[in-house]
Structure formats: structure tokens, C-alpha cells
C-alpha positions in Angstrom: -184.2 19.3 196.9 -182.5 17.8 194.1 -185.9 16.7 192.6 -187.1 20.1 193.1 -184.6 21.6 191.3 -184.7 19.9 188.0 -188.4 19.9 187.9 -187.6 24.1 188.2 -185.2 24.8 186.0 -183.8 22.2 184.0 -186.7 21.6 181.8 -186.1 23.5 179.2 -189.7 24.2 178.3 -190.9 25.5 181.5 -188.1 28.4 181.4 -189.0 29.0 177.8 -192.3 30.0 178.6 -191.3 31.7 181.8 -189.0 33.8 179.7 -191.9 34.1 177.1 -194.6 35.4 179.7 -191.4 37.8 181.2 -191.0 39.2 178.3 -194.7 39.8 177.3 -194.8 41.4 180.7 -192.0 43.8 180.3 -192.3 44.5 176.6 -196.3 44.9 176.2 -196.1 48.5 175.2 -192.9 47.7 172.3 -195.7 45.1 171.1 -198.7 47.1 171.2 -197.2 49.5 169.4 -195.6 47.7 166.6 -199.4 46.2 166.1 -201.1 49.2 166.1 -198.2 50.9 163.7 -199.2 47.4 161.2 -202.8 47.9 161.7 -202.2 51.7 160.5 -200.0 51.0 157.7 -202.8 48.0 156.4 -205.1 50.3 156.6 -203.4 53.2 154.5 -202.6 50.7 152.0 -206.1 49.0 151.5 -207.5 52.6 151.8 -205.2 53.5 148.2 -205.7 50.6 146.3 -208.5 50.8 143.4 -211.3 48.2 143.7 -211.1 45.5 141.6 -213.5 43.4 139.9 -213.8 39.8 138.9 -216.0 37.5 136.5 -216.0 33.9 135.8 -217.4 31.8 132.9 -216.5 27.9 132.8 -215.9 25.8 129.6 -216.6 22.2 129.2 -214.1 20.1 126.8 -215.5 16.9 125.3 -214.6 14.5 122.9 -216.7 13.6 119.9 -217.2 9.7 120.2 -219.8 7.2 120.4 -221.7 7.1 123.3 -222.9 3.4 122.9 -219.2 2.2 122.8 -217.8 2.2 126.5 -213.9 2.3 124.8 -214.7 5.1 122.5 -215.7 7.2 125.1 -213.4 6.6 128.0 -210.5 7.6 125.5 -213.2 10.5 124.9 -212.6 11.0 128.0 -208.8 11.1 128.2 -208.3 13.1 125.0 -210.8 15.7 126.8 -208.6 15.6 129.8 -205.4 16.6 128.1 -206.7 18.8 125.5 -208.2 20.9 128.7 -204.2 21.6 130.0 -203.2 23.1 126.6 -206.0 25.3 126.6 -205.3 27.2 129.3 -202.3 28.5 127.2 -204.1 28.9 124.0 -207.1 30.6 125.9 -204.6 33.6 126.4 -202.9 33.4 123.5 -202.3 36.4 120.7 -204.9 34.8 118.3 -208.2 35.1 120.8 -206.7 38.2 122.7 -206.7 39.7 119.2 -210.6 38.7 119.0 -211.5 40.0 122.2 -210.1 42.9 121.9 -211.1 43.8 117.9 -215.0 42.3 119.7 -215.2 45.0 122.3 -213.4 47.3 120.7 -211.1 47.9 123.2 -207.7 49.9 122.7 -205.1 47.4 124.8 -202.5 45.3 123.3 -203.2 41.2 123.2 -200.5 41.3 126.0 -202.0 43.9 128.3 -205.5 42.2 128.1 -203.8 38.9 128.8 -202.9 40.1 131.9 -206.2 40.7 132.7 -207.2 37.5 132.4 -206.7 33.6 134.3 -207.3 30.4 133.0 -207.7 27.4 135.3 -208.3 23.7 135.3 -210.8 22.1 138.3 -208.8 19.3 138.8 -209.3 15.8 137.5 -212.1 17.3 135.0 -212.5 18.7 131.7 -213.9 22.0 133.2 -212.0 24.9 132.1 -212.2 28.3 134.2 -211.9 31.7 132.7 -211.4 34.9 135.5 -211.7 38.1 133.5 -210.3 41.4 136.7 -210.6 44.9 135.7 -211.6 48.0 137.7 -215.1 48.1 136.1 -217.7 45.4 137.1 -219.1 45.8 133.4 -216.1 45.6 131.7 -215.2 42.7 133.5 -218.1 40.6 132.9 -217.9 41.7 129.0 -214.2 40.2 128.8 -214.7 37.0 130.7 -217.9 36.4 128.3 -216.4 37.4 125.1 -213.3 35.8 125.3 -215.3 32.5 126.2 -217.4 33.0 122.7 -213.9 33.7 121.2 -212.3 30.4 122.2 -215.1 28.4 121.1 -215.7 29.9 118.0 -211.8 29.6 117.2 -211.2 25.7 118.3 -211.6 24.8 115.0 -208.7 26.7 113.5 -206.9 25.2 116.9 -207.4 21.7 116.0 -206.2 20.0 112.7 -208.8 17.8 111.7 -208.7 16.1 107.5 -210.9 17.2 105.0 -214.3 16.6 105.6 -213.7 15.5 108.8 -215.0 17.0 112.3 -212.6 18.2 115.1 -212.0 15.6 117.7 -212.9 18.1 120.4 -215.8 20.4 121.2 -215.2 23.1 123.7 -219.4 24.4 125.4 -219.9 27.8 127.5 -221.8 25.9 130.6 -221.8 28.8 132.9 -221.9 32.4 131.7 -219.6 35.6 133.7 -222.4 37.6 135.9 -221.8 41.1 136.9 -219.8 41.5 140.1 -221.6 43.0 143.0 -218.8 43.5 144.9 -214.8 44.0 144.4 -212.9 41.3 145.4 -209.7 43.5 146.4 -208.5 45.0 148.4 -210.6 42.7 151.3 -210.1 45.3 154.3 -211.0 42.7 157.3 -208.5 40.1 155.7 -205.6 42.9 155.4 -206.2 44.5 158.5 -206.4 40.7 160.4 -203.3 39.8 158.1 -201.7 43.1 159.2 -202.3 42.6 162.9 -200.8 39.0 163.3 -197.7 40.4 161.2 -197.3 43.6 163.7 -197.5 40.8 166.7 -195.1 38.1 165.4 -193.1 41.7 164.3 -193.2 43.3 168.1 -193.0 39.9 169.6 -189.5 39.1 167.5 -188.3 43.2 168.6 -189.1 42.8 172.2 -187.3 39.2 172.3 -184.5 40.9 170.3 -184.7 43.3 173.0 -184.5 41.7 175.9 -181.8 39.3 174.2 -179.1 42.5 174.4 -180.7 43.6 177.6 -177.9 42.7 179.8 -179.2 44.5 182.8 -180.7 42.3 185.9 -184.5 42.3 185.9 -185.0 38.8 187.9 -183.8 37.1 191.2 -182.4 34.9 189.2 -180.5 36.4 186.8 -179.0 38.4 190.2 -177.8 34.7 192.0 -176.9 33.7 188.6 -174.8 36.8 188.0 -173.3 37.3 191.5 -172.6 33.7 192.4 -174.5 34.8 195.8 -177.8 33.4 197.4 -180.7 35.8 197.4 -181.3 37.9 200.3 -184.3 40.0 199.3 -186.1 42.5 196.6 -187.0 45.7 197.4 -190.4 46.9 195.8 -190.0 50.6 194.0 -191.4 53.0 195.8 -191.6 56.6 194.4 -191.8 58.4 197.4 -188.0 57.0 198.4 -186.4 59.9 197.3 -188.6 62.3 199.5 -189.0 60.0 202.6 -185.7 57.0 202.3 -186.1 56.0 205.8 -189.0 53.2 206.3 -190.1 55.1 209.6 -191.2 57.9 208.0 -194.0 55.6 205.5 -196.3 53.3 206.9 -194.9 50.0 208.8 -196.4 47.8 206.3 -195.8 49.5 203.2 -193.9 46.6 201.0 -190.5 48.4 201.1 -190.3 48.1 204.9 -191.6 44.7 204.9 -189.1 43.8 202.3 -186.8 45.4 204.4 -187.8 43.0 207.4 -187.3 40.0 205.0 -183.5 41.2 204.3 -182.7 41.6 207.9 -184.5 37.9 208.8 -182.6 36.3 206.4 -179.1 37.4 207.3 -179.6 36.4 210.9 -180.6 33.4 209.6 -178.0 33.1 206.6 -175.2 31.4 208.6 -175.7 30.5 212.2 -172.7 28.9 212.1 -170.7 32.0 211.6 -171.0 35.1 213.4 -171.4 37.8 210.9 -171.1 41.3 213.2 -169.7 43.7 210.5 -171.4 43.6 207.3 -170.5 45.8 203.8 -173.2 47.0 202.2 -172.2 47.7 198.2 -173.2 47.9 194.9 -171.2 47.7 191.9 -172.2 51.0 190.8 -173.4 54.2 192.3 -176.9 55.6 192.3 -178.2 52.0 193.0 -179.9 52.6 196.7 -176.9 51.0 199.0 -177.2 54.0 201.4 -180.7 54.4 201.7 -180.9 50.4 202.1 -178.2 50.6 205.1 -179.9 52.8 206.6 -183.2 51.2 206.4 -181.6 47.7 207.7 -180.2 49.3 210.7 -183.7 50.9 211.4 -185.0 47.3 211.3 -182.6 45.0 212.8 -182.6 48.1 215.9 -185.9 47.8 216.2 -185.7 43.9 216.8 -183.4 44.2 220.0 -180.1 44.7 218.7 -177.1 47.2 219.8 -176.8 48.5 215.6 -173.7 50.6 214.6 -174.2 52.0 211.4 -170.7 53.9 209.5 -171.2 55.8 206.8 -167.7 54.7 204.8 -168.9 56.1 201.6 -165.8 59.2 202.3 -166.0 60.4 198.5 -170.0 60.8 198.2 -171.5 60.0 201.7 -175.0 59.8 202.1 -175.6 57.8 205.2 -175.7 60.7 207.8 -177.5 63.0 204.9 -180.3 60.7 205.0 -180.7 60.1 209.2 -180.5 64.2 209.2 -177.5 63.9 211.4 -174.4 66.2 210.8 -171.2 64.6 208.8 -168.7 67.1 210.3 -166.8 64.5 212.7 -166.9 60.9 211.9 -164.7 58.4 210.9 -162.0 60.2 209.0 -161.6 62.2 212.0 -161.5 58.7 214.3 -158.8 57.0 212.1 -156.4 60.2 211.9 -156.6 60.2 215.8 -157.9 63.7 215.9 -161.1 62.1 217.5 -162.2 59.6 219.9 -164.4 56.9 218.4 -166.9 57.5 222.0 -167.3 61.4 221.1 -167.6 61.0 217.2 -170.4 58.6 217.1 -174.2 59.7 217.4 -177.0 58.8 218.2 -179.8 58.4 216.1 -183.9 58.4 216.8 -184.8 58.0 220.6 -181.8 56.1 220.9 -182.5 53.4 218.3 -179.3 52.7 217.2 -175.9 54.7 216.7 -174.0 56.1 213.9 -170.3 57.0 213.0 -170.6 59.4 210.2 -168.1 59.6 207.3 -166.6 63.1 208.6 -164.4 65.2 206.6 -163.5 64.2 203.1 -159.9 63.0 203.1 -157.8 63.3 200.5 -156.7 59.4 200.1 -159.3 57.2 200.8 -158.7 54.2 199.9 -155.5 54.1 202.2 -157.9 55.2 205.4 -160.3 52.5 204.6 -157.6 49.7 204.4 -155.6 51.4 206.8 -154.5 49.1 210.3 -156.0 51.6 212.0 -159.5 50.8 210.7 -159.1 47.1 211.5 -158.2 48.3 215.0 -161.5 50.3 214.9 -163.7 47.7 213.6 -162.3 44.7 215.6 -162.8 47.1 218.9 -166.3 47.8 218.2 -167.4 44.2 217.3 -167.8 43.8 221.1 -169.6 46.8 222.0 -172.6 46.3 219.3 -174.5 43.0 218.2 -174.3 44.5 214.4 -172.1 46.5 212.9 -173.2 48.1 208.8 -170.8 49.4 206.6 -171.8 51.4 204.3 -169.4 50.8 201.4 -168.3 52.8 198.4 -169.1 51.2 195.0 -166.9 48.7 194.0 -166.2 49.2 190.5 -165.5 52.8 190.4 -163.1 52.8 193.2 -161.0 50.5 195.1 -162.4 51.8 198.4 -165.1 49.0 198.7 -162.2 46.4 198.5 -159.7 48.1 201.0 -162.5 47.7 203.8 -164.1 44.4 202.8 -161.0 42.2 203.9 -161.7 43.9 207.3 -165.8 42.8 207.6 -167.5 39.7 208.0 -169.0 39.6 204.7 -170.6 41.6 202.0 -174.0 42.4 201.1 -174.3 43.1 197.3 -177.2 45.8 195.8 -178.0 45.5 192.4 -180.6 47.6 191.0 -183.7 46.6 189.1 -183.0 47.2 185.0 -179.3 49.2 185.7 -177.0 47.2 186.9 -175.9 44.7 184.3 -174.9 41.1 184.8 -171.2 42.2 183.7 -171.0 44.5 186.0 -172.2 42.2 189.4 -169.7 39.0 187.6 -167.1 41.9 188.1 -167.8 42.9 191.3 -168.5 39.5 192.9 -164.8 38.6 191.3 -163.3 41.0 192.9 -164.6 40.5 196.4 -163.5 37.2 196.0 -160.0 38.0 194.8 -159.8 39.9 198.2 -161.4 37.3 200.5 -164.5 39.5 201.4 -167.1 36.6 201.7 -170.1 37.4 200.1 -173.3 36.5 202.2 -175.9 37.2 200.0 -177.1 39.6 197.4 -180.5 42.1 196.8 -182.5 43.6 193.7 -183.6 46.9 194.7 -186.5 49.5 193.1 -188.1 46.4 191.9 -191.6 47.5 190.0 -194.7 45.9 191.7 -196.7 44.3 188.8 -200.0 42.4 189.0 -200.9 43.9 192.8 -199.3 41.3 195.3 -201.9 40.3 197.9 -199.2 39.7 200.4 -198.5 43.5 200.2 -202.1 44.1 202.1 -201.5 41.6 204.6 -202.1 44.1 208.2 -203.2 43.5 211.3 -206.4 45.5 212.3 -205.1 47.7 215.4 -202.1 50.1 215.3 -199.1 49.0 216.5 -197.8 49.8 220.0 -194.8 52.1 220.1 -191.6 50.8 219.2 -188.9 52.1 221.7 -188.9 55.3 223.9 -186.0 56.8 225.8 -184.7 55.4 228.8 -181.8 57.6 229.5 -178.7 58.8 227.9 -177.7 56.0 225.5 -180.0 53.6 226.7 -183.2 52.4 225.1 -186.3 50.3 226.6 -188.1 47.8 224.0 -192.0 48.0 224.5 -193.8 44.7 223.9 -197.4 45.4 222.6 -198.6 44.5 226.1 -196.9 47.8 227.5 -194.0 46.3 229.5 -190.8 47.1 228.6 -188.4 43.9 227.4 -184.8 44.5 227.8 -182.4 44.4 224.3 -181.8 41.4 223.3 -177.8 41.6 224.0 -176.4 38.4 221.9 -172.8 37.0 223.4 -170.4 36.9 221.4 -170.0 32.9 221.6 -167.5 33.5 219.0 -164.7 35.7 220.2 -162.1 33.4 220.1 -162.5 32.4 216.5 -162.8 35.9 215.5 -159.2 36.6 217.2 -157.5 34.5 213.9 -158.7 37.3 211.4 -156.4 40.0 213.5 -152.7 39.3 213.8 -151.7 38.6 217.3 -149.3 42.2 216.7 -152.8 44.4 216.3 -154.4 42.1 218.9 -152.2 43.6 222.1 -151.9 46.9 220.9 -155.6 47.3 220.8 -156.7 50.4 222.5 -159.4 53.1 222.7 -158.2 56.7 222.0 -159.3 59.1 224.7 
């Protein structure tokens, strides 16, 4: 295990590139667009610049020397060498700019033409090279031509030489300008390429940026990393939740009641060494799917066998009963005031699938009902009468409901949904079930997108199902195997009663009692 761990995430590079591909995923659009925003602003800008011509004509600088004598003309060579460096300065100096431009009678200052013109060495040679650029393929050859006659005809003026003597240098036109066939700028395919890497390193730098102040949980592991909790389960988004919340009502294998299935697996699996009857389903916010995710989860872990309670403790905003279609008038509020028997105010829900205590009237302090003796009283008498008990829980930020009831359950199941809640917010809320004692079993990401089309997800068997329950009697139910004979529920003991009695003073213990 050990191994497998720092082969997963303590090499640094491997979570780079995870974190790389996630954010590739997640941000495609942010860098599509910045792309195609560069590729349009490369192309505006090539589209208004002015072509632009060029035209080159090369000079060769020798030495005058004897070519018989091998000394003579290797420092031929040298004084070539180094005369060719100071030309490139003298080339577009005042004197031939002033030639050129009286030669083609041209109306621009020795400065302005100098712009238009470059001078370069080849390297390790005594090749100079002129580059004459103007917006006129004519006017470009003409200027990279005349102002290669110019220099040569003016060397001798440029080099001191005494009377009667020659010039130690010659300067030789080798290679005359030709006109241009085509501009040289702008070079669309080289902007538009240049534009389109800068618009990807551009979006790829924003979406990084991006998800670097995202704060909100997107992965399983930023949720156990966030909540201190082990992973229970993702729930895929489904957009037809909000019209049809209860699995039963979608197909058995559609991925939200299969992800569903996986939840309620793994917290009869989470600790077998604690009996976990009455569980808190939260969230640190509202709006983040805890009530429809109850609901769901007693659907499931009913239709495995087991006697399900689900109480809808939401008493400011309840949603519980809303969603099963069952009437909210007489619930719990009315159970711990003692206007109502616990018996008469719980329903049933389905054909007998599983009961429910609904949140009944809204009280005006509930905080004090929910961590009320009275409702440890309840909760500690109904532990032997189902196999699970749900809570559906407040938020826990908002309020301090959530935390009044949590000291009373087993432990607490944690919601977090996908790209809302943040990891601030679930490092809050995990502190503060702790700082209460409210053990926290295990946390889930909920309205999780499905990306890339999990094959998992199409997994089915070939026949329909058989039914999954029908009604026996009042308050009883028949499990039907896919054979057709019925199997009794599956009842678990309660092998832990007597550990269970240290979480209730021995006072509430004997004064234990059902309200007729």
C-alpha cells in the first residue's frame, strides 16, 4: 500500500501532468477561444500592413597585393577582412546617401533613405551585403543597385592613399539587386502560426491562472484532501434530477442510481467494527443535493433488505417529504413537543419500502429541538426498531442546526458539490463536526459532469429486472428474488447494544419511553 501510494502521488511529475490534462479538460473552451481571438487579431494586423519589398546586391573587398607572394596576400587578406566591418558604417553614411539620392533623384533626406537600407557582413569573409526595402519592387532594386555603384565609385575618397600611389583596397559589385517578385512582409502563414502558438501559451497561462484561484472542489481528491474524510462516492449530473430526484422514477441503471448503489455499499462496508445505525446527511452549504441524495440512499439501502427510517431534520427549508410526495404537516417537530406519538407521525413510503418521519411544522427555535434531550431519546429508541436510520441534516455552515443533532448520530456523511462548494468551506465544516464529536464516516461529490463517456455506465444485463418489493400487509413488505420467491428482510441484530448504551447517560437510559 505504501508503495502504491508514492508511486501515485508523491511524484511530483505524474500530478503535474494530471493537473495539466485536468485543466486542458476543464478549460478547452477559455483556450480555444483565446486562440482563435490571436488568430483574428494576426490576421487584422497582417491584413493592414503595406507589402514590402526587398533587394540585395553583394560587394567583394580585396586587397591590392602580389599574388605570387603567399605573405603579401594573406595580409591581403586580413586587411580585406577588417576593411569589410567599417564599411558597413560608411556604406550608410551621409556622403553615399547623398549620391544615391542626388542619382535617382529621389526627394528623402540621407537619414530617411538610410533607413531604408542594411548592410551586412557573411561571416569570416570579405563579402559585403547591401538590403535596399521600400514598398515598390522597382524602387527597391534601383536603391540597392545604385547605392552599390555609389560605394564603389566613392572608396577612393574613403581611403587615404600618397600621391601617385593606388588605394590599398578595391571594393567589386559580384552580384547585382533583381527585382522582387514577391513582398517579403507581412508573411501571413508565419504571423498567423506565430499568432496561434501565442493565443495557446496565452489561454493555456489564463486557464492555469484560472483554475489556480478556483478554490471550489472539482476532484475526489481535492474533496478527501479538503474534508479530512475517505471517499464514499460521486454522483454523475444528471439534468433530469430536478424533475424526477428519486432514482425509481429513471431507469435502474442509469449512473446516478448506480452511483447511488456504490454509496450505500460502501458505508456498510466503511466500518464493520462499528455499528453505524443513525447517519447525518449534510453539506456545508445549501442547494448542494443532500435531500435528494437522502432520499435516494434510503431508496437503495431499502431495497437491499433493510428496515430504513428516513427524518427529514431539515426544520427551516425541508425537502425530504417534498420530494417522496408525502405531506410535511406532522413529523418530528410535532414528536419532540409531545403533541404526537412517534408511531402515528411516521409514514410510510412506496409499497412499504421504507418509512419516513417528516420535518412537520416549522418551529420557531430549531436548533434547541434538534439538540434537545428529547431528540436523543427519540433517536436512541428508534435505533432498535430499524436497521438504518438517515438524517437529513441542515447545512452546517449557515446554521448551527447540523451540529446540535450530529453529537446525537453515529456519524456524518458530508455532500459537497461538483465546482460550488469550496475547499474552505468543507475545511470549515469538517472542523466543526469534529469540534462537536460527530465522527465523520466518509464524504461525496455530487452533480459530477460525465466526460469522455464511461463504458462502465452501459454495463446492463439483457432481461428486465424482476420486481423489487410488493405489499405484504400493513407495514410489512416481502423481498422478491428474481426467481419469484419471496426472501424475508434481512433484519441485522443489533450485536452492539451494549456498547451503544455508553453514548446515552444512564439518567436518559431509564426514563426511556414511547409517548402514546
Amino acid at each position: 500500500m505504501k508503495a502504491l501510494h508514492i508511486s501515485a502521488f508523491e511524484r511530483s511529475d505524474y500530478v503535474d501532468l494530471r493537473t495539466a490534462l485536468r485543466v486542458l479538460r476543464e478549460h478547452w473552451l477559455l483556450i480555444v477561444a483565446t486562440t482563435v481571438l490571436a488568430l483574428l487579431a494576426g490576421a487584422a494586423v497582417t491584413w493592414q500592413q503595406t507589402p514590402r519589398y526587398t533587394a540585395k546586391v553583394t560587394l567583394f573587398v580585396s586587397a591590392w597585393g602580389t599574388t605570387g607572394d603567399t605573405s603579401s596576400a594573406y595580409q591581403g587578406g586580413l586587411l580585406s577582412q577588417q576593411r569589410v566591418k567599417s564599411y558597413t558604417e560608411l556604406l550608410r553614411g551621409e556622403r553615399v546617401m547623398e549620391s544615391v539620392a542626388r542619382e535617382l533623384q529621389l526627394d528623402l533626406s540621407p537619414a530617411k533613405l538610410a533607413s531604408k537600407i542594411t548592410a551586412t557582413v557573411v561571416t569570416d569573409t570579405a563579402l559585403l551585403t547591401v538590403t535596399a526595402e521600400d514598398t515598390s519592387p522597382t524602387l527597391a532594386q534601383a536603391i540597392a543597385n545604385t547605392t552599390g555603384d555609389q560605394f564603389v565609385r566613392l572608396i577612393p575618397e574613403f581611403e587615404s592613399a600618397p600621391e601617385g600611389k593606388q588605394v590599398p583596397v578595391r571594393v567589386t559589385v559580384i552580384n547585382r539587386a533583381t527585382r522582387p517578385a514577391s513582398p517579403t512582409s507581412p508573411q501571413p502563414v508565419r504571423n498567423l502560426i506565430l499568432a496561434a502558438v501565442l493565443g495557446l501559451f496565452a489561454g493555456f497561462a489564463a486557464a492555469m491562472t484560472r483554475n489556480a484561484l478556483d478554490t471550489t472542489v472539482k476532484t475526489a481528491q481535492e474533496l478527501v484532501e479538503a474534508s479530512g474524510a475517505p471517499l464514499l462516492g460521486a454522483v454523475p449530473f444528471d439534468p433530469k434530477t430536478p424533475k424526477n430526484p428519486l432514482v425509481l422514477n429513471g431507469s435502474p441503471y442509469a449512473p446516478r442510481a448506480e452511483a447511488i448503489r456504490k454509496i450505500r455499499t460502501n458505508l456498510q462496508f466503511l466500518n464493520v467494527d462499528r455499528l453505524n445505525k443513525v447517519i447525518l446527511v449534510t453539506s456545508p452549504a445549501p442547494g448542494g443535493g443532500k435531500s435528494t441524495t437522502a432520499c435516494n440512499l434510503a431508496i437503495t439501502t431499502a431495497e437491499s433488505g433493510k428496515r430504513v427510517l428516513l427524518i427529514d431534520a431539515d426544520l427551516r427549508r425541508p425537502r425530504a417529504s417534498r420530494y417522496l410526495g408525502l405531506p410535511a404537516g406532522v413529523g418530528l417537530t410535532s414528536v419532540l413537543v409531545g403533541t404526537t406519538a412517534v408511531e402515528p407521525a411516521t409514514q410510510r413510503w412506496g409499497d412499504d419500502l421504507f418509512s419516513v418521519l417528516a420535518s412537520g411544522p416549522v418551529p420557531p427555535n430549531p436548533s434547541e429541538l434538534l439538540g434537545s434531550q428529547q431528540m436523543q431519546q427519540l433517536l436512541w429508541q428508534l435505533r432498535e426498531r430499524y436497521d438504518l436510520i438517515i438524517v437529513d441534516g441542515p447545512p452546517v455552515l449557515p446554521v448551527a442546526d447540523a451540529l446540535a443533532v450530529a453529537h446525537a448520530c453515529d456519524g456524518v456523511v458530508l455532500l459537497a458539490q461538483h465546482a460550488t462548494t469550496t475547499r474552505h468551506e468543507l475545511n470549515e465544516t469538517a472542523t466543526a463536526l469534529r469540534a462537536v464529536e460527530a465522527p465523520l464516516l466518509g464524504a461525496v461529490l455530487n452533480m459530477v459532469p460525465i466526460k469522455g463517456g464511461h463504458g462502465y455506465y452501459d454495463y446492463r444485463t439483457d432481461d428486465a429486472p424482476a420486481p423489487i418489493c410488493r405489499q405484504a400487509g400493513s407495514g410489512s413488505s416481502e423481498r422478491i428474488r428474481p426467481g419469484g420467491q419471496p426472501q424475508q428482510p434481512n433484519h441485522e441484530p443489533d450485536r452492539q447494544q451494549e456498547r451503544n448504551q455508553d453514548r446515552v447517560p444512564a439518567s436518559t437510559r431509564d426514563n426511556i419511553e414511547v409517548k402514546p
